[in-house]
VOGU-3710 file (C-alpha; in Angstrom, 3 decimals, decimal comma):
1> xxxxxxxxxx> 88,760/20,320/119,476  88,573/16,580/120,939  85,875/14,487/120,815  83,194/14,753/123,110  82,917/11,552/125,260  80,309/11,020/128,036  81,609/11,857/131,301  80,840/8,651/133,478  80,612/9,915/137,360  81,208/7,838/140,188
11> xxxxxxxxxx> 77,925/8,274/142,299  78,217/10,673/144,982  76,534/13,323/147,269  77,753/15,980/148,676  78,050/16,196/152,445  77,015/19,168/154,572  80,595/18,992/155,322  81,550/19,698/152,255  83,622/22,881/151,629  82,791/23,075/148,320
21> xxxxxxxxxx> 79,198/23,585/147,294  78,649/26,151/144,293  81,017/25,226/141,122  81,600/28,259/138,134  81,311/26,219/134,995  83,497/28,289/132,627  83,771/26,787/128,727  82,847/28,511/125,448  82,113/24,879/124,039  78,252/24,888/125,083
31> xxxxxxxxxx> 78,278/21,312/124,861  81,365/20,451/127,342  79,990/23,220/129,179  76,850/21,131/129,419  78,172/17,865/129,827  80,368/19,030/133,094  77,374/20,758/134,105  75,653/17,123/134,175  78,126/15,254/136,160  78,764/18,093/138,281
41> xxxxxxxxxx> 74,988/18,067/139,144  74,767/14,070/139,631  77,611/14,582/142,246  75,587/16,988/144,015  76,773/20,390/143,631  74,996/24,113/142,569  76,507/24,555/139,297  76,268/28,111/137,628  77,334/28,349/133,568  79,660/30,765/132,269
51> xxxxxxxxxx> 80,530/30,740/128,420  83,325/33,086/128,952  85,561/34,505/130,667  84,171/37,795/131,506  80,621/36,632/132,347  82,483/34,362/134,478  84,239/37,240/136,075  80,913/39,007/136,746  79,350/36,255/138,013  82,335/35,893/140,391
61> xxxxxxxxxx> 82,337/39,289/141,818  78,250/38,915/143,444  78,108/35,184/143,627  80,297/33,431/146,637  81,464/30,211/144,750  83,503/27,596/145,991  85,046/26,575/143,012  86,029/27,909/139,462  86,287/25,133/136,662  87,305/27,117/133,397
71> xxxxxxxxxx> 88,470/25,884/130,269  91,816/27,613/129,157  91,330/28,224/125,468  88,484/30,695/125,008  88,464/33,837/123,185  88,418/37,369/124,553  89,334/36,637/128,479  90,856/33,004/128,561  91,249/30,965/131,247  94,439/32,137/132,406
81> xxxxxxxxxx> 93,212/36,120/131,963  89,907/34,548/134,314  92,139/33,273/137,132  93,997/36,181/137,551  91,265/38,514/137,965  89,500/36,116/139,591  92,020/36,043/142,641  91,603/40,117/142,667  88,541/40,182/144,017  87,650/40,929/147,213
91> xxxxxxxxxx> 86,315/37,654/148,897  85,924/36,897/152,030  86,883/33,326/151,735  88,999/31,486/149,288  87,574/29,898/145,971  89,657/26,892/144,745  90,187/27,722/140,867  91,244/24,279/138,648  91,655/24,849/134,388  90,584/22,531/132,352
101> xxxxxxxxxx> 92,893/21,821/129,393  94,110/19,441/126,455  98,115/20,965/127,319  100,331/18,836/129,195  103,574/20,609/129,171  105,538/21,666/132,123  105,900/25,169/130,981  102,046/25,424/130,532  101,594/24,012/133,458  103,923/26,009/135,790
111> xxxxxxxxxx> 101,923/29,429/133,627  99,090/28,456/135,510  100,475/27,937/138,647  102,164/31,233/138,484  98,413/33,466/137,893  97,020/31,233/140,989  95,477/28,147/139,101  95,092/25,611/142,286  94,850/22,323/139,818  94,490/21,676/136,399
121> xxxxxxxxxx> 92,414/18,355/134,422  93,161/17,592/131,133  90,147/16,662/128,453  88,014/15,006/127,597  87,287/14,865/131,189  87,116/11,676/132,786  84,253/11,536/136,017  86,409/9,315/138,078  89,055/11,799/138,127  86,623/14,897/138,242
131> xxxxxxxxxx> 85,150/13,729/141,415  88,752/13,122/142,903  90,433/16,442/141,948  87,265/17,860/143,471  87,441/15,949/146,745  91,130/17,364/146,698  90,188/20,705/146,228  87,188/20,063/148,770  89,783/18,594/151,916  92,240/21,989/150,633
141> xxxxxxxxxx> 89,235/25,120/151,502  87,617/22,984/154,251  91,086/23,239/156,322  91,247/26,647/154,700  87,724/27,556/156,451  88,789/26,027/159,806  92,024/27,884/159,658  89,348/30,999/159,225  87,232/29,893/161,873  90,370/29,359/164,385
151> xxxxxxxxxx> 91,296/32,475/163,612  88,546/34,199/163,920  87,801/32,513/167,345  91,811/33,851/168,439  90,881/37,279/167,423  87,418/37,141/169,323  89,245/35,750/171,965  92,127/38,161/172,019  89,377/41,323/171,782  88,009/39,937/174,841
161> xxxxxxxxxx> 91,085/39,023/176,102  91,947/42,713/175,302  88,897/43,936/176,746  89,086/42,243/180,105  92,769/43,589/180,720  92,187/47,100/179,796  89,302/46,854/182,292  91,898/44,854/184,620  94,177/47,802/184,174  91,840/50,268/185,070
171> xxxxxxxxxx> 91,439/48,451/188,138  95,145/47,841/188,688  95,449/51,723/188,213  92,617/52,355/190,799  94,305/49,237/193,295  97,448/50,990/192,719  96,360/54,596/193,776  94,278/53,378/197,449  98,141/51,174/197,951  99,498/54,453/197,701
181> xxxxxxxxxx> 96,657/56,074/199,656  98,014/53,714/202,612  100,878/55,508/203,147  98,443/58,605/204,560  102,092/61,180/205,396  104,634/60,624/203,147  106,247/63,517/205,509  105,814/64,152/209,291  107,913/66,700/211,609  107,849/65,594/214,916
191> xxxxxxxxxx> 110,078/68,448/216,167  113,291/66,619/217,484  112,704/64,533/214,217  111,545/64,235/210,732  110,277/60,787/209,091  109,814/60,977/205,452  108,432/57,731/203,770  109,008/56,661/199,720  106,676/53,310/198,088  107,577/53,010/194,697
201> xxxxxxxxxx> 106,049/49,493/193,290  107,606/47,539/190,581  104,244/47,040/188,774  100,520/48,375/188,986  101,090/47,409/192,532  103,460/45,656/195,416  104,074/43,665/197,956  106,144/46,996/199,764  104,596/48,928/202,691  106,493/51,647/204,940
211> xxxxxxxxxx> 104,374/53,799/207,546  104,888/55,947/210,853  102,808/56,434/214,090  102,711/57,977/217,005  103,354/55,328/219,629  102,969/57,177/222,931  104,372/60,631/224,701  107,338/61,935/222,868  107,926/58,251/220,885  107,262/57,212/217,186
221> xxxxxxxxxx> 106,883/54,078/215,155  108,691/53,791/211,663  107,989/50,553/209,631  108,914/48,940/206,761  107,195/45,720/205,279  107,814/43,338/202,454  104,944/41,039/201,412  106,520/37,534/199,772  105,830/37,804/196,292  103,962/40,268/193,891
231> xxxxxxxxxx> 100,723/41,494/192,495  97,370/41,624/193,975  97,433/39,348/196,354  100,757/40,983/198,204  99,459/44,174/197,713  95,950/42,916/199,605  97,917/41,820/202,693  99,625/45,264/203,090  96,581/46,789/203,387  95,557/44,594/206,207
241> xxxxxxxxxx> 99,244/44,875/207,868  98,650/49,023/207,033  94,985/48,379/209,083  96,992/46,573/211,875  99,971/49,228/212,490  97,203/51,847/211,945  97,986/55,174/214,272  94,854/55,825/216,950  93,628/53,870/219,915  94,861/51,066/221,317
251> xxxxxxxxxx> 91,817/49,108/219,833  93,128/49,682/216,712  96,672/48,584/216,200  98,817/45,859/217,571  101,290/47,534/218,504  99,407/50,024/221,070  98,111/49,203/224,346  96,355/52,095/227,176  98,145/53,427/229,680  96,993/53,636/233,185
261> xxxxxxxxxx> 96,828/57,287/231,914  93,840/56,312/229,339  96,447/57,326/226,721  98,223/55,060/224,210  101,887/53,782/225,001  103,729/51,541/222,127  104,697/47,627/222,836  108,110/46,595/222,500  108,918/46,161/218,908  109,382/42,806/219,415
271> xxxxxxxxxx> 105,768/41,878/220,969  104,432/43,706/217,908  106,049/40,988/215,797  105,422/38,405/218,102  101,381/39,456/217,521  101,519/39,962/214,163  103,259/36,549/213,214  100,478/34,843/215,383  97,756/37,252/213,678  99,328/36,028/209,926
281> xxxxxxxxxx> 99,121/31,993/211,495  95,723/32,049/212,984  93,409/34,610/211,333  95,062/35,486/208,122  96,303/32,090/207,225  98,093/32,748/203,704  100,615/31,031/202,274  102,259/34,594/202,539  104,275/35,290/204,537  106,278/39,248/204,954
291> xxxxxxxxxx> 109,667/40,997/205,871  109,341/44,034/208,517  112,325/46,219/210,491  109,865/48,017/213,143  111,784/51,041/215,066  110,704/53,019/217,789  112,066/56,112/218,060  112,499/58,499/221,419  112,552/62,257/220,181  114,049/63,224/223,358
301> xxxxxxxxxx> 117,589/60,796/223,445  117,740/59,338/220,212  117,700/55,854/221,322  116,008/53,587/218,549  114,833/50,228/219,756  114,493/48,306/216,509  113,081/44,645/215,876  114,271/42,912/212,582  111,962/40,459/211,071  114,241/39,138/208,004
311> xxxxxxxxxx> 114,476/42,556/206,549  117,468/44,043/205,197  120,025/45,311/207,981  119,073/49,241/208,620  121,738/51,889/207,887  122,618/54,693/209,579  124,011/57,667/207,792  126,121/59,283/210,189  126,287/63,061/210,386  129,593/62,992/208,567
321> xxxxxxxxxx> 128,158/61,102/205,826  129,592/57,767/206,371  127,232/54,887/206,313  127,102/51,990/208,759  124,719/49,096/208,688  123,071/47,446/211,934  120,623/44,396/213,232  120,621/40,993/213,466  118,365/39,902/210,618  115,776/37,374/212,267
331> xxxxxxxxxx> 112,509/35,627/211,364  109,958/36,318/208,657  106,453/36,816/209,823  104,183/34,704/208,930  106,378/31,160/208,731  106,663/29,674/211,896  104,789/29,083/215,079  105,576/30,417/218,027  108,868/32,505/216,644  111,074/34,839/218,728
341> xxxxxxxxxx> 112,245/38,119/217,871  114,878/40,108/219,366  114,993/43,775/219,885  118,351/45,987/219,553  119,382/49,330/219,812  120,910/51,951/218,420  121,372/55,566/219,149  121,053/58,620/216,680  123,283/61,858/217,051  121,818/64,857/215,818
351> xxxxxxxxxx> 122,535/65,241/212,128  122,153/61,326/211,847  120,124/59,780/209,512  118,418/55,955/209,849  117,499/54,261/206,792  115,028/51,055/206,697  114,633/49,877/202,915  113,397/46,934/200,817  115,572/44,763/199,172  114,192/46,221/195,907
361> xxxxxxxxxx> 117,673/48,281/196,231  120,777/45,789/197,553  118,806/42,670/195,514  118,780/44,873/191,907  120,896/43,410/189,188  122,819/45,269/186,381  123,203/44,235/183,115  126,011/41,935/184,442  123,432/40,118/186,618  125,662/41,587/189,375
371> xxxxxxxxxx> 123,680/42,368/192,265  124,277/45,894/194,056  124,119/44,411/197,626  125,086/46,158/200,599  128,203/47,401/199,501  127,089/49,375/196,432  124,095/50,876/198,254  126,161/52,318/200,884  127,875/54,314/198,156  124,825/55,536/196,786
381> xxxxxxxxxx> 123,527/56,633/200,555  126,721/58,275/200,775  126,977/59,672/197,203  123,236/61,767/198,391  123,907/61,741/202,253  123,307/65,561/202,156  120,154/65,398/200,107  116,543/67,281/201,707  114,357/64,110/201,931  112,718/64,421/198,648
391> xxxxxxxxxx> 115,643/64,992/196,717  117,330/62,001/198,246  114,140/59,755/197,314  114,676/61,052/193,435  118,141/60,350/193,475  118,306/56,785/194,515  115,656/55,929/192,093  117,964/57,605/188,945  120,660/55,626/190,973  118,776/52,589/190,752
401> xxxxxxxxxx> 117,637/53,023/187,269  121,048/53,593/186,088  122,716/50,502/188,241  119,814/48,285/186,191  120,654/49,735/182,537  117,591/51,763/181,880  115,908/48,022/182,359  112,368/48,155/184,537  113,015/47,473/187,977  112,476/44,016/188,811
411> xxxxxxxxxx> 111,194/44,616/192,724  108,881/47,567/194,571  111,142/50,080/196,319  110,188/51,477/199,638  112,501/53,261/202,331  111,723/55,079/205,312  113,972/58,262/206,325  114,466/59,423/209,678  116,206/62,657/210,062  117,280/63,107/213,716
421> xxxxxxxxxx> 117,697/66,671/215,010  118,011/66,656/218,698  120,484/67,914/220,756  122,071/64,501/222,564  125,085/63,579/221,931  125,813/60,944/219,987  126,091/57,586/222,068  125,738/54,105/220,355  124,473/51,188/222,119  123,872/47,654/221,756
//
């Protein structure tokens, strides 16, 4: 055994700061033990004595201490026995373990490594050095602890983080079901012809709107609407547009004035855009701005007087099940002052079919980054041309889902169907 020297500390106190407050004093030598006790004691800390290793161990497993100094040569449980266990208990924090020892050999040293030993300090102990290795070990569990506490903070973060979207989601789910709840008949018969109306958003909910009203003796309104942008905000202003472009009275949509009759007749499609774009500019006032194709359908001749707003061009499936696409694209709502729009026609024959979508369908990419464009979606119009209303829905969406790669959607999807039925022969105008 060496000789016992007197361990000459360098005055210190230990911080509140400290990591390290509670040191294991492990030695079988009760007179090391004691004079390691001392110095450990003058520099500050709670020192507990251990004479071997499976007191040691005990004491471990209901004290929380900071640190571990243990001799290596003891008999029953040595030092090396002591560390190992030592690290296999549960703890909620680490404990910085350092063996004390006369062996300076590589292989001895890399042993203790190995079992978990953080640092080692050779005897007779000098207090200079103590107090360094400590301040070592000390800087080591402190950034260990604030690692902890960072962590901890993420994971009380992310649980509220957590929280607040499921409860976000449960709104989104709600937000998503009264967007839905705008479009009040997803199917109308109107005798001479049938409108039938799909919104499919790209998320919780869209920026996508498509409606029909009765605009006046033996005429209807079909619309379709695409909000700039996406989420809540989008889907916000198509219930406001879905307010304005309500069916009823006169007072209650823009594009209904009374008759002389005291009976609702419709505006020309393109004063209904003209009001609306000065409704988005001087009430509204959102960096927003939307898309619309408004049609206005007589049952009786099949003459469709359609206004395009920067929507995509409408297409007519023809009763022969080739597809043509019309219009003359025009201004977004919602962007400039005092914009013109221009109406068109076009006239249905019976068996004819007009289509007003969202670019949700020509804009899609596949896995290419190809777009589908107009080209491509006329062959899927065609492909289901014969299709009942609903069935035609469901198959452009496989369609869709297929042209993307089984990839989520990027856009909403909306289209409104009109199925013409009358008896007027086919005549197309300008």
């Amino acid at each position: 055994m060496p000789t016992l020297k007197p361990i000459e500390p360098v005055p210190r106190t230990v911080t509140t700061a400290s990591a390290i407050r509670t040191v294991l004093v492990v030695d079988d030598s009760r007179a090391q033990r004691r004079l390691t006790v001392a110095t450990l004691t003058k520099l500050g800390y709670d020192v507990i004595e251990a004479d071997g290793g499976k007191e040691a161990l005990a004491i471990a497993a209901r004290t929380d201490v900071d640190m571990v100094l243990s001799d290596w040569m003891m008999p029953g449980m040595d030092g090396l026995e002591l560390c190992r266990a030592f690290r296999q208990l549960p703890r909620d924090r680490y404990g910085y373990f350092m063996l004390l020892t006369s062996k300076s050999e590589k292989g001895a040293v890399a042993q203790g490594l190995d079992v978990g030993a953080d640092d080692f300090l050779s005897k007779p102990i000098n207090g200079e050095e103590l107090r360094a290795r400590i301040a070592a070990g000390d800087r080591i569990l402190r950034m260990e602890r604030e690692l902890n506490e960072k962590n901890r903070l993420i994971t009380a973060t992310l649980e509220e983080i957590s929280s607040l979207y499921d409860s976000l989601d449960r709104d989104l789910i709600e937000a998503r079901k009264m967007q839905q709840a705008l479009v009040r008949d997803r199917f109308r018969d109107f005798g001479a012809a049938q409108v039938s109306l799909m919104l499919k958003p790209a998320g919780h909910v869209g920026g996508d709107l498509v409606g029909m009203f009765e605009s006046g003796e033996g005429r209807v309104g079909v619309y379709a609407i695409d909000v700039s942008g996406h989420g809540v905000a989008s889907a916000l202003l198509t219930a406001r547009l879905a307010g304005y472009l309500s069916p009823g009275t006169a007072a209650q949509s823009v594009a209904l004035v009374s008759d002389e009759t005291g009976g609702v007749r419709a505006l020309a499609p393109e004063e209904v855009a003209a009001r609306l774009n000065k409704l988005m500019l001087s009430e509204v006032k959102s960096d927003l701005y939307f898309t619309m194709n408004l049609a206005f359908i007589d049952l009786a001749t099949g003459q469709v007087d359609i206004t395009q707003c920067g929507h995509p061009h409408p297409a007519v499936i023809r009763r022969n099940g080739q597809v043509r696409y019309f219009g003359k694209g025009g201004l977004p709502i919602g962007l400039i002052t005092d914009a013109e729009y221009d109406r068109w026609s076009v006239t249905l024959a019976p068996g004819d079919r007009l289509v007003l979508y969202s670019d949700g369908f020509t804009e899609c990419h596949d896995s290419a980054g190809d777009e589908l464009e107009e080209r491509g979606f006329a062959k899927l119009l065609m492909k289901n041309a014969h299709l009942p209303p609903t069935a035609f829905f469901e198959a452009l969406t496989w369609d869709m889902d297929d042209f993307a790669g089984g990839r989520d959607l990027p856009d909403d999807l909306s289209c409104a169907l009109i199925d013409f039925r009358g008896t007027a022969d086919a005549v197309e105008t300008r």
